[in-house]
C-alpha positions in Angstrom: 92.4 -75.9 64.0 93.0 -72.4 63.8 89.8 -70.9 64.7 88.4 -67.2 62.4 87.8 -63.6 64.5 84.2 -63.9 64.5 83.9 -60.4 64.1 85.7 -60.8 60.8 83.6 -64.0 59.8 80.4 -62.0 60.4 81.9 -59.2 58.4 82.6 -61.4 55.3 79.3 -63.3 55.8 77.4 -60.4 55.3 79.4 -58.4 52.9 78.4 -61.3 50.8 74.8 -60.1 50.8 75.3 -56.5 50.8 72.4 -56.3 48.7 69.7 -56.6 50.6 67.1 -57.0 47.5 69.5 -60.0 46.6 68.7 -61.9 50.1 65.6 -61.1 51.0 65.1 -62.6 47.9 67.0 -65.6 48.4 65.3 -65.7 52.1 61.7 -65.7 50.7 61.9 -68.5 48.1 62.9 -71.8 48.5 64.8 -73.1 45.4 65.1 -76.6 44.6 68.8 -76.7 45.1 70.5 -74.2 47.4 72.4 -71.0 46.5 76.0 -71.3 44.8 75.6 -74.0 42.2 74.4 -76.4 45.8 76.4 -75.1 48.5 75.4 -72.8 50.4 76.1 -69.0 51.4 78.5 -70.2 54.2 80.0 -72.5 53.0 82.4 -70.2 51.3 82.9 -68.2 54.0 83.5 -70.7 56.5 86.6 -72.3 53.7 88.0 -68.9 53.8 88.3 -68.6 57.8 89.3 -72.1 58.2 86.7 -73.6 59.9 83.8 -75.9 58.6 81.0 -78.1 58.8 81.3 -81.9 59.1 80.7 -83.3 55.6 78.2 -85.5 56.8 76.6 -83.0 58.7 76.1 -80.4 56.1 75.1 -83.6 53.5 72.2 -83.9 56.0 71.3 -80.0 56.9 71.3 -80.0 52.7 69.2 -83.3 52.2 66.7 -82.2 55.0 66.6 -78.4 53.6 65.9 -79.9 49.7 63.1 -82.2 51.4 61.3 -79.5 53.0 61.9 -77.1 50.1 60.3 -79.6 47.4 57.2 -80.2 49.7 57.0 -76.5 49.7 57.0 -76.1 46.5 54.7 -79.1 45.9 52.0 -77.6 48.2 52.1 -74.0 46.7 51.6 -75.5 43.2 48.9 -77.7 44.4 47.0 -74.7 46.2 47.6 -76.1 50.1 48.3 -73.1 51.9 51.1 -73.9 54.3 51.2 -74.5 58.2 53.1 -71.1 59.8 54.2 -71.1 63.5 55.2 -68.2 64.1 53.8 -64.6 65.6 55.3 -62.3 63.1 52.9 -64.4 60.4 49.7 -64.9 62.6 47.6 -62.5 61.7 44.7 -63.4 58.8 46.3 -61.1 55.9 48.9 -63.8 55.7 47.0 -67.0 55.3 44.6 -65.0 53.3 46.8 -64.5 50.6 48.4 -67.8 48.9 51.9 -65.8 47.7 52.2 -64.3 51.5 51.8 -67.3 53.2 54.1 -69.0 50.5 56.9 -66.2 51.2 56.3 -66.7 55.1 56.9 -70.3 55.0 59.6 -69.9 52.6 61.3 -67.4 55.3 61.1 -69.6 58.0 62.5 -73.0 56.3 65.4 -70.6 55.0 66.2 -69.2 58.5 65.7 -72.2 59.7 68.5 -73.9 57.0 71.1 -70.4 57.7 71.0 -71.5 61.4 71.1 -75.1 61.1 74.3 -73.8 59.2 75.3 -72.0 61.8 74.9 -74.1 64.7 77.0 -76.7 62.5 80.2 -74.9 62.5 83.0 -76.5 63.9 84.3 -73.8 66.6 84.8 -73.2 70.4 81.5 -72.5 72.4 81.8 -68.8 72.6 83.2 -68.7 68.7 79.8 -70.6 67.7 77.5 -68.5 69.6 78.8 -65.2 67.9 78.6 -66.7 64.8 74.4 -67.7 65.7 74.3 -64.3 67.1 75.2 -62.9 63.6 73.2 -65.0 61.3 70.2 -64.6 63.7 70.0 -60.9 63.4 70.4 -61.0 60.3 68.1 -63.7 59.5 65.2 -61.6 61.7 65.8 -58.1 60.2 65.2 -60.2 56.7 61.6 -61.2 58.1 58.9 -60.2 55.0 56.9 -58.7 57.9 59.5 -56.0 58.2 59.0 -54.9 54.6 56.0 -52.9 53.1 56.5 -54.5 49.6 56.1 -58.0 51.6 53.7 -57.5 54.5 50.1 -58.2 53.6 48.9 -56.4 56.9 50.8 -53.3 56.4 49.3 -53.5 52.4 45.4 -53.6 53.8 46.0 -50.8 56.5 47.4 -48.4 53.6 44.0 -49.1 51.5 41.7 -49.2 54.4 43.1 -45.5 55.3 43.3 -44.4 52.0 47.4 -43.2 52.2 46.8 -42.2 55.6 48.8 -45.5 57.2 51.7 -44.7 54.8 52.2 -40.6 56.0 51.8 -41.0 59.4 54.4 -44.2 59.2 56.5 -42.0 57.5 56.2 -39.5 60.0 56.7 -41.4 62.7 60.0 -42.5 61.3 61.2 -39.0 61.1 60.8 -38.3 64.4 62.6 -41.0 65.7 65.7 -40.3 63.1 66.2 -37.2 65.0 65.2 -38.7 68.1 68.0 -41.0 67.5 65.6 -44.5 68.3 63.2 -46.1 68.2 60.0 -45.3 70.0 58.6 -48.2 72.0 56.1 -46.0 73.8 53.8 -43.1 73.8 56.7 -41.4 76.1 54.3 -38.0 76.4 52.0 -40.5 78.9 54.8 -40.5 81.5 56.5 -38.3 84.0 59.3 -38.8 86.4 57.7 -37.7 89.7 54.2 -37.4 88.3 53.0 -41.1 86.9 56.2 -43.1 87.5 58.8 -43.0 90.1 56.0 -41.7 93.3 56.4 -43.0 96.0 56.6 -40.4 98.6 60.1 -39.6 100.5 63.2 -37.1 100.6 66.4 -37.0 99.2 68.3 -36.9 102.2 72.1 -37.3 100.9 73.9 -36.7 97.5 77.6 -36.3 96.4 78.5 -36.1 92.7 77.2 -39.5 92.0 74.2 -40.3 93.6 71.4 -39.0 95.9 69.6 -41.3 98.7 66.1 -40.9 98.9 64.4 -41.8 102.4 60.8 -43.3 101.8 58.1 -42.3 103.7 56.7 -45.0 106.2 52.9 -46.1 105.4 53.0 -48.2 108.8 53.1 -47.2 112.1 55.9 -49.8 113.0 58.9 -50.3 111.0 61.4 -53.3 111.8 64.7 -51.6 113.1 66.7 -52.6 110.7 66.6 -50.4 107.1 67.1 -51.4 103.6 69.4 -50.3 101.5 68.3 -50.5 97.7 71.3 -50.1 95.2 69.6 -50.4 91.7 71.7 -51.0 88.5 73.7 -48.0 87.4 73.3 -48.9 83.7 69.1 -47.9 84.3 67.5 -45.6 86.4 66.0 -46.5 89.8 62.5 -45.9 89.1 61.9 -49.5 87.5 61.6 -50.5 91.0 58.9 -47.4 91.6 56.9 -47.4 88.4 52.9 -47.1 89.0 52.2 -47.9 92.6 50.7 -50.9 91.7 54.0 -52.4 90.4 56.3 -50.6 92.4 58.4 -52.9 94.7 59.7 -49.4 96.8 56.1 -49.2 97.3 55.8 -53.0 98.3 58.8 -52.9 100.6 57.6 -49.5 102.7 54.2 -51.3 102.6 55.8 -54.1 104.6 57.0 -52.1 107.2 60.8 -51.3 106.3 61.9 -48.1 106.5 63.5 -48.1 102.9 66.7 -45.7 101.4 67.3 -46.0 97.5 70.2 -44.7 95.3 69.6 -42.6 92.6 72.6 -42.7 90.5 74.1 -39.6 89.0 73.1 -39.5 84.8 76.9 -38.6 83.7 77.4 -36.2 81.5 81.0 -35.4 80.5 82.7 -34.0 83.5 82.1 -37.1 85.0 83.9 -39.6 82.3 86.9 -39.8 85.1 84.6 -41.8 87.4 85.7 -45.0 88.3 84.5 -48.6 89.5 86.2 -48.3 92.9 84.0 -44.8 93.1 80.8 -46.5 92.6 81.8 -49.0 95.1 83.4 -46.3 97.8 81.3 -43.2 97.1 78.5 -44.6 96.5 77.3 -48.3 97.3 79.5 -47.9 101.0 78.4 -44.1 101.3 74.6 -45.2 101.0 75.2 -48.0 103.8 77.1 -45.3 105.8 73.8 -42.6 105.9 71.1 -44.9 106.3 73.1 -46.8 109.4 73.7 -42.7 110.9 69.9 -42.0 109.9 68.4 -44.8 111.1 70.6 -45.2 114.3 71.2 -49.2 113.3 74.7 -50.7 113.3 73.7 -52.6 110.2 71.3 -52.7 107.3 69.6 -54.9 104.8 71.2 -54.4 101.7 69.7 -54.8 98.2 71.4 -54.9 94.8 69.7 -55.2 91.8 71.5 -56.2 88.1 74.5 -55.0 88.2 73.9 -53.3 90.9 74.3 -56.4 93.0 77.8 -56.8 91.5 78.6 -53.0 93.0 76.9 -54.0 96.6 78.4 -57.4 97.1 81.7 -55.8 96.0 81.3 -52.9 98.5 80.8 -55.8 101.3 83.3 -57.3 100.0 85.7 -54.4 100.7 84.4 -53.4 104.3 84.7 -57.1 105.1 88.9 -56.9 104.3 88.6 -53.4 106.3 87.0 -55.6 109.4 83.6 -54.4 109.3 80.1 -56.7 108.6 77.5 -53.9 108.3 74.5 -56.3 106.3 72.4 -57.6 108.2 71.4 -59.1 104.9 72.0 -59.5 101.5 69.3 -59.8 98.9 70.9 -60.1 95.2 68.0 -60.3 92.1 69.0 -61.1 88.9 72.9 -60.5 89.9 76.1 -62.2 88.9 79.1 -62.6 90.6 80.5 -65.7 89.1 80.6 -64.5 85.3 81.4 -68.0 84.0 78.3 -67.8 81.8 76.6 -64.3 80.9 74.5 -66.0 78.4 74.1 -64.1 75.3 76.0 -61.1 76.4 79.0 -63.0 75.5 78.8 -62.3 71.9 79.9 -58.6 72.7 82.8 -59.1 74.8 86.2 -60.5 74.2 89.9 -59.4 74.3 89.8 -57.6 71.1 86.1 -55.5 72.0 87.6 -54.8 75.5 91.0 -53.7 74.1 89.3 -51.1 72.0 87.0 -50.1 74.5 90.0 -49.5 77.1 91.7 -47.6 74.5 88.9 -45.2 73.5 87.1 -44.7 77.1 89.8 -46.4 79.7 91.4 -43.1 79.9 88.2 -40.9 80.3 85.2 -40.1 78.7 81.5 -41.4 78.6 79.6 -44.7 77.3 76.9 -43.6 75.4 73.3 -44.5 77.0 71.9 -45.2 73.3 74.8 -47.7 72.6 74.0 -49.6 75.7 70.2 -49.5 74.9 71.3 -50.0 70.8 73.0 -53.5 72.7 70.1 -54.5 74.7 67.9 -54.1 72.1 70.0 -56.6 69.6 69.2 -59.2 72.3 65.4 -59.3 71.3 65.6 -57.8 68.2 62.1 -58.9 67.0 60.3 -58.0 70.2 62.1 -54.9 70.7 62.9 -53.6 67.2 61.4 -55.1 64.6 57.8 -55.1 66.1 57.8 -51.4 66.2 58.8 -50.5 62.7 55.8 -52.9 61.6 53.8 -51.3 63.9 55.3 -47.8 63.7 56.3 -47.5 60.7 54.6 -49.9 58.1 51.4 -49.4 59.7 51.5 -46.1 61.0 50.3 -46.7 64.4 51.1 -45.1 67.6 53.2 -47.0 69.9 50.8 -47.6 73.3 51.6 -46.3 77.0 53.7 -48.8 78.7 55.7 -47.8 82.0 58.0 -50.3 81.4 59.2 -49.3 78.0 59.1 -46.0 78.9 61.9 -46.4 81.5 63.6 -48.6 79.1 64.1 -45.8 77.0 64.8 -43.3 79.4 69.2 -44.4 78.6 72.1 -43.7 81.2 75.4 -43.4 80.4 78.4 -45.0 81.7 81.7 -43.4 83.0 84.3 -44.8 80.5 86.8 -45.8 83.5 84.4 -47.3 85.2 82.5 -49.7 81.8 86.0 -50.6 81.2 87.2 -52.0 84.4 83.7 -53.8 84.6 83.8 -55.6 81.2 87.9 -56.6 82.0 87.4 -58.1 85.1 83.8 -59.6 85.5 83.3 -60.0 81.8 86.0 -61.3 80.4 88.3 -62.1 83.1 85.7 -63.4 85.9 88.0 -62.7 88.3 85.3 -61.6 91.1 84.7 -64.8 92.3 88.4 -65.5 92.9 89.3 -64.8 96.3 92.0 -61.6 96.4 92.0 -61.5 92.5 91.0 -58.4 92.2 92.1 -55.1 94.5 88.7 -52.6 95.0 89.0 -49.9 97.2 92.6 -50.0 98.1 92.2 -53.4 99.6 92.0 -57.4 98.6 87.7 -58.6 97.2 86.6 -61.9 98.9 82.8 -62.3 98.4 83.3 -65.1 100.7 84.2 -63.3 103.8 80.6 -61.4 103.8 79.0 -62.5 107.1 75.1 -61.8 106.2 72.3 -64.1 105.2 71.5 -63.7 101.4 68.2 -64.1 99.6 69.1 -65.0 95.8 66.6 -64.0 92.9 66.7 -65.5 89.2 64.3 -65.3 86.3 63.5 -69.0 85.1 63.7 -67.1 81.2 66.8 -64.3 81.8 68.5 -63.7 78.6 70.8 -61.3 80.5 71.6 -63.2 83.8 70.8 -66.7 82.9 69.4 -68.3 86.5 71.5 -70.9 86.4 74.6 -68.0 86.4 72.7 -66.4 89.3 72.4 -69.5 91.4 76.6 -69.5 91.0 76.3 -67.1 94.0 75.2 -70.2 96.0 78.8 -71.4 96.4 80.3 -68.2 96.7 78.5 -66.7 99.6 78.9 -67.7 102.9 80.7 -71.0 101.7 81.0 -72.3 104.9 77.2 -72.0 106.4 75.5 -72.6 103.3 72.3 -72.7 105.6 72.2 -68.9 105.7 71.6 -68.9 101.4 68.4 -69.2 100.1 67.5 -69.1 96.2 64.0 -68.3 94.8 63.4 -68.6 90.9 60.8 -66.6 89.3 59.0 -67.0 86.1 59.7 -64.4 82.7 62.2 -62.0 82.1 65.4 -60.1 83.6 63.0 -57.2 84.0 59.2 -58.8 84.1 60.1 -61.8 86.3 61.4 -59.2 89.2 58.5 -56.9 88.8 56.0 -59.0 89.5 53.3 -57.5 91.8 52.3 -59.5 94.7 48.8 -57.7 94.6 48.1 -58.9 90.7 48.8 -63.0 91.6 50.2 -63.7 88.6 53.1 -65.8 87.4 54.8 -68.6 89.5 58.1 -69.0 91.4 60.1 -72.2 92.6 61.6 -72.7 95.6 63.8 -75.7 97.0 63.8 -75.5 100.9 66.6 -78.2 101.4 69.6 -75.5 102.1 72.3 -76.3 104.5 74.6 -78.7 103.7 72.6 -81.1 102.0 71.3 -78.6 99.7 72.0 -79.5 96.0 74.8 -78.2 94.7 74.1 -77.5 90.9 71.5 -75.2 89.5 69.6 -78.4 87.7 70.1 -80.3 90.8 68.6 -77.8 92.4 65.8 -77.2 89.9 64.6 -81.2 90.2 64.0 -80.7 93.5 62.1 -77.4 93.5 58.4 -76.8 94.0 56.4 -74.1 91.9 54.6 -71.7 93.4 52.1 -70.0 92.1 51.9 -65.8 92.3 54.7 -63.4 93.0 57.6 -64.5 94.8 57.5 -60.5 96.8 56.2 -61.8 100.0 58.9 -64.7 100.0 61.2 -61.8 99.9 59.4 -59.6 102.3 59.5 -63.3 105.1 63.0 -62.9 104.3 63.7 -59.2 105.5 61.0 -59.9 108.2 63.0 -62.4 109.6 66.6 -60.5 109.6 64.6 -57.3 110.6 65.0 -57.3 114.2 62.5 -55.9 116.6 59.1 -53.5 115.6 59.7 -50.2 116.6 57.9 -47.0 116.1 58.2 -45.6 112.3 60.5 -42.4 112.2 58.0 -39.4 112.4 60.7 -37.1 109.9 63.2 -38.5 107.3 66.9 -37.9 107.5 68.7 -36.3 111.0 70.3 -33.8 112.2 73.2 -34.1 109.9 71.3 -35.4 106.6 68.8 -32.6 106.5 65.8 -33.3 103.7 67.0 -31.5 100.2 63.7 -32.0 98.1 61.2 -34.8 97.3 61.5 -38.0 96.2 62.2 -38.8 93.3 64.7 -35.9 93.3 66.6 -34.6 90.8 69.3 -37.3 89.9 66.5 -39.4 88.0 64.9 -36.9 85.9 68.3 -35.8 84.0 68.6 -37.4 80.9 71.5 -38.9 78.9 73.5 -36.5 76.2 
């Protein structure tokens, strides 16, 4: 079966309801046979592109769809105000008022239909999911609680301020039209350097892509050994210093490691040449190089966050071909090395996407910071979009303080070079995990020649880096002393699952303490044997350092050396540029 472009079949789809007052309608009242004389708004579509649902199977999405429409109907005739599960529709407003609730109920049993649809097609894996991906954003932005005319709440806040709700909503819209996003916080609460991003140290290197800050020790012994952090280039490094209450840095000094963190380089557009092989050379391998002359250690720990673990494995990678083994460990959070499965992220990348990015940045020039956070944000659309024009815009209300959104907004761009190489050959190719498939640096990438122990991290609830694609590394690191591996799963999010504050207690973690050779080999496997744990998993993390540290010895009384003289304080200058 010739399978459609999904990018096409999306197109068409929603071409088909180009008018939005024509489905929202359709979405917010069940009829008693579906659209298109009792097809259904796909089912066209999906003739046209050549695939399909089974017969049977769309008999019984239609049979099961009529059922729960006719109940429906009966209930709202009858007065019985219907069940809603959902948190868009939990406030009072919408049970309060009979034709609200109806239209609420009606949008969930029609979503509900559109992505039983959906999920019926007959297509690949990867075909399918783009095709969910599609109907489900367009199925949320169609939500009644993202209209005025249809939200209940947003109706009583505009005659409870007399107007007021309805200006400053307006307003508020404005601003962010010319901002050019959304606002997700009150951004005038927070300050690189002042609120977020304190912890005290030096910038004690910088090239044209990064500056290395040196912490300042709390402790009066440090374990010899440093650590290295290399945060993800797509973000700023200041997620992992936010308040010191939640700031791992913080954490990590507090434990008594003397503590080095890049600060990737914002690019602007003399710097769209930049390539992957820099970020690796100049910048992961650099950092290792100062903090080994600083610190007087022949090795380090080294820490990669995000993609960020993808650079600093790959830098390892590379020294390890050049006969070198400076890790004294590896700790990888939320990374992936074995792209097999990149979870929803998949719906952005194939030959075609790549193609076009290759021949509009491949040759120079930047990846907008907006796009990226435009990308991340489709992931959650109704936590991270929709929610704030209710809020925001309907309602007129100021977004709250939140660090965490804060930095999420704070975008970085990407050198074009660099995003392309990147989405070719992890993305789409998943060549990184092949031994010598891939040539970094001048020199053949075997993640399984890195001699260092590693300390895996996954979030049980990662829509980015699913755990089960982080726990991959397992069998690609030190495959022959699978002893020296150890993988910890954390409760939440990509972002909330790793900043998780050891002093708060909150949260869980699971670990599975059967590694070396009988260790199980799957991630489910794996996951049947585990134990939870309740709190943070930081100090399992800190135990791990600890023991790869080497001895105590007395903290370093000035950062930097003779050679990598102190330039300015932490969180220096790098971090507080912002993108184009």
């Amino acid at each position: 079966m010739n399978m459609p472009d999904p990018q096409a079949f999306a197109a068409s789809w929603m071409n088909q309801f180009a008018d939005p007052s024509v489905w929202q309608g359709w979405m917010t009242m069940p009829t008693m046979t579906p659209p298109a004389g009792g097809a259904n708004p796909l089912a066209g579509v999906l003739k046209d592109f050549g695939a399909g649902i089974a017969p049977a199977k769309l008999e019984s999405i239609r049979d099961d769809y009529l059922r729960k429409a006719g109940q429906l109907w009966q209930d709202f005739v009858s007065g019985k105000t219907p069940e809603i599960h959902d948190k868009r529709f939990s406030s009072s407003e919408w049970r309060e008022h009979p034709m609200s609730a109806f239209s609420a109920a009606s949008y969930l049993l029609n979503s509900a239909f559109m992505l039983a649809l959906a999920d019926a097609v007959e297509a690949g894996p990867r075909e399918r999911q783009k095709i969910r991906f599609a109907v489900q954003q367009m199925v949320d932005a169609m939500s009644p609680a993202n209209f005025f005319a249809t939200n209940p709440e947003a109706q009583k806040k505009l005659i409870e301020t007399k107007g007021e709700s309805l200006t400053k909503g307006l307003a508020n819209m404005l601003a962010d039209l010319q901002k050019g996003r959304i606002s997700q916080s009150d951004e005038s609460a927070f300050e690189v350097g002042r609120n977020v991003g304190t912890t005290a140290g030096q910038v004690v290197f910088e090239n044209e892509l990064f500056q290395l800050i040196q912490y300042t020790p709390t402790t009066l012994t440090v374990k010899a050994v440093p650590l290295v952090m290399i945060p993800p280039c797509i973000n700023k490094f200041y997620i992992l210093d936010l308040q010191p209450e939640n700031s791992l840095v913080r954490y990590a000094v507090e434990q008594g490691n003397t503590v080095f963190m890049v600060s990737w380089r914002n690019p602007d557009r003399g710097f769209g040449h930049i390539t992957w092989d820099d970020y690796v050379e100049l910048g992961a391998i650099k950092a290792i190089e100062v903090a080994r002359e600083i610190s007087g250690q022949d090795k380090t720990h080294v820490f990669g966050f995000c993609v960020g673990g993808t650079i600093a494995a790959t830098a390892l990678a590379v020294l390890a071909a050049r006969g070198q083994q400076p890790a004294a460990s590896l700790s990888l959070l939320t990374t992936l090395l074995d792209f097999q499965d990149t979870g929803v992220l998949e719906v952005f990348v194939d030959e075609a996407q790549v193609a076009l990015r290759e021949q509009t940045l491949g040759g120079g020039g930047l990846m907008p910071g907006r796009d990226l956070a435009t990308t991340f944000s489709a992931l959650r659309p109704n936590d991270l979009v929709w929610n704030y024009v209710q809020q925001n815009y309907l309602k007129g209300k100021e977004p709250p303080a939140f660090d965490l959104l804060y930095w999420n907004a704070d975008s970085t761009n990407l050198p074009g070079p660099m995003f392309c190489w990147y989405l070719r050959n992890t993305y789409l190719e998943n060549k990184l995990k092949v031994p010598g498939a891939l040539t970094v640096c001048g020199v053949p990438v075997d993640l399984g020649k890195i001699d260092a122990p590693v300390f895996l991290y996954g979030s049980k609830e990662d829509h980015i880096v699913p755990w089960e694609a982080a726990f991959a590394s397992m069998d690609l690191l030190n495959p022959k002393n699978p002893k020296a591996n150890r993988y910890v799963l954390g409760a939440s999010g990509h972002i909330a699952g790793v900043i998780n504050p050891a002093s708060k207690n909150k949260r869980s973690y699971w670990v599975n303490d059967k590694n070396g050779k009988s260790r199980p080999k799957t991630a489910e496997a794996w996951f049947a044997g585990a134990t939870e744990q309740k709190g943070s998993w930081w100090p399992e993390w800190a135990r791990f350092l600890a023991e790869n540290g080497g001895a105590d010895v007395p903290a370093p009384g000035a950062p930097g050396n003779e050679r990598h003289r102190p330039t300015e304080p932490a969180p220096g200058r790098y971090v507080k540029a912002r993108a184009d």
